[in-house]
C-alpha positions, 0 to 999 in steps of 0.5 A: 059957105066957103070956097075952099081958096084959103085966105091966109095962114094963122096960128092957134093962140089958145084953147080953152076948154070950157066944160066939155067944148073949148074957146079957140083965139086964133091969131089970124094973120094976113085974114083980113078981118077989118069988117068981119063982124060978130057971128060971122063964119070962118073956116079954120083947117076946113071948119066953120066955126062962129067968131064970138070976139074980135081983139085986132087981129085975133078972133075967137070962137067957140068949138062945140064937142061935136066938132072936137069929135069928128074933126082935128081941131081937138088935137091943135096946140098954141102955135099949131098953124092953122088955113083960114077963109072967111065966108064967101060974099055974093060977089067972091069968085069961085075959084074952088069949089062949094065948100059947107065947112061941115067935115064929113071925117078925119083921113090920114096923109099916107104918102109925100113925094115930089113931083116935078116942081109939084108935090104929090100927097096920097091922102086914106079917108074913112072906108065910109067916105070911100064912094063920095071920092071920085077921079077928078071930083072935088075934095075938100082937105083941111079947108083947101078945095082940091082936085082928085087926081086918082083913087084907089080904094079908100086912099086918093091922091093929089097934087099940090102946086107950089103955089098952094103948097106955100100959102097953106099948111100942107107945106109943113104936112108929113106922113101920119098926119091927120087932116079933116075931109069935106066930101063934095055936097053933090054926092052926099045929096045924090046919095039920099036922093037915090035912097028915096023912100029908104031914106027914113028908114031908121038905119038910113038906108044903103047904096046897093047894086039892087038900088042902083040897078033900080035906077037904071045904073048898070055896074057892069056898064062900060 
C-alpha cells in the first residue's frame, strides 16, 4: 500500500522488453533506497511494481503485460521522468490517501490553466470509471493522491499547488497526455458490496437505479 505522497522524481534508464513484459531500471533519484530490500514495493507513475535488483541508486523491476496494457508505462522511453514512493511502513503518516498501486485506466489531460499561484488540470477518465469520481473524494493520478475538486461527467478537475506541481511530473504535464488513474478503494469495494448476490454473476452484475432503490437510495433524494 502507498500513500499517494510521492517521494522523489526519477527517470526511466531502459526498458527491456523480454518476451512479451519488459524490465524497467529506474534511476531513482532523491528515493531513498539504502533499506529497500529485494521484493519490495515501489509505485512508479502510480504503479506497483516489484524491484528485482538494486545497483546504487537505480532499481529495476519487471513489468508484466498485464501492466503494459492498462497503464502508461508501455509508453515511457530513456529519461521519461518518472513519481516514485516506497511502500508505506506501520509508522508512515498519511497525508494522502490509501493508494493500492493497481491503476483502474488510462485518462487523458484535457485542460491546464492557471489558477492564482495554483494551476488547474481538467483530467477525461474512462466512461467505465465515471461513478467511482466524486467532488471532494480521492483520486489517485499517476501516483499522486488528489483531492477532486468538481466532475462533470467523465471529466473531473484538480488543482495543483506549487508545492506538488514542483516535486512531481505534473509540472511538465501537457494537454493530450496520458496519465494512470486509481479510483479511491472504497468505492470500487462499495460497488460490489451492493451488487451482493449479482456479484457472481458471469457478467459481474451492474449499478442500477432498481438496485439502488433496492437498497434504499433514492435518486431523486434531495
Amino acid at each position: 500500500m502507498f500513500t499517494g505522497i510521492i517521494q522523489a522524481v526519477g527517470r526511466v534508464g531502459h526498458i527491456e522488453p523480454r518476451g512479451g513484459d519488459s524490465r524497467l531500471t529506474v534511476e531513482a533519484g532523491a528515493l531513498d533506497l539504502r533499506d529497500a530490500a529485494l521484493g519490495d514495493s515501489i509505485a512508479v507513475n502510480g504503479v506497483c511494481l516489484t524491484a528485482v535488483g538494486y545497483d546504487g541508486a537505480r532499481f529495476a523491476a519487471d513489468v508484466s503485460g498485464e501492466s503494459l496494457s492498462r497503464t502508461t508505462l508501455g509508453a515511457l522511453g530513456a529519461g521519461s521522468p518518472v513519481n516514485l514512493e516506497l511502500a508505506l511502513q506501520p509508522t508512515t503518516r498519511l497525508g494522502g490517501h490509501l493508494v493500492s498501486g493497481h491503476v483502474d485506466g488510462v485518462g487523458e489531460i484535457v485542460e491546464r490553466r492557471a489558477d492564482a499561484r495554483s494551476v488547474r488540470f481538467v483530467i477525461r477518465a474512462p466512461d467505465r470509471l465515471a461513478r467511482y469520481i466524486a467532488e471532494k473524494g480521492s483520486i489517485c493520478v499517476d501516483g499522486i493522491s488528489l483531492t477532486v475538486n468538481g466532475v462533470d461527467g467523465a471529466q473531473f478537475d484538480i488543482n495543483i499547488v506549487p508545492h506538488t506541481l514542483e516535486a512531481t511530473t505534473l509540472h511538465t504535464a501537457r494537454v493530450g497526455q496520458k496519465v494512470n488513474l486509481e479510483v479511491d478503494v472504497i468505492a470500487r469495494y462499495l460497488e460490489r458490496l451492493l451488487l451482493g448476490d449479482a456479484a457472481a454473476q458471469a457478467a459481474g452484475g451492474a449499478i442500477t437505479r432498481e438496485l439502488l432503490e433496492r437498497h434504499g437510495f433514492s435518486p431523486n433524494a434531495s
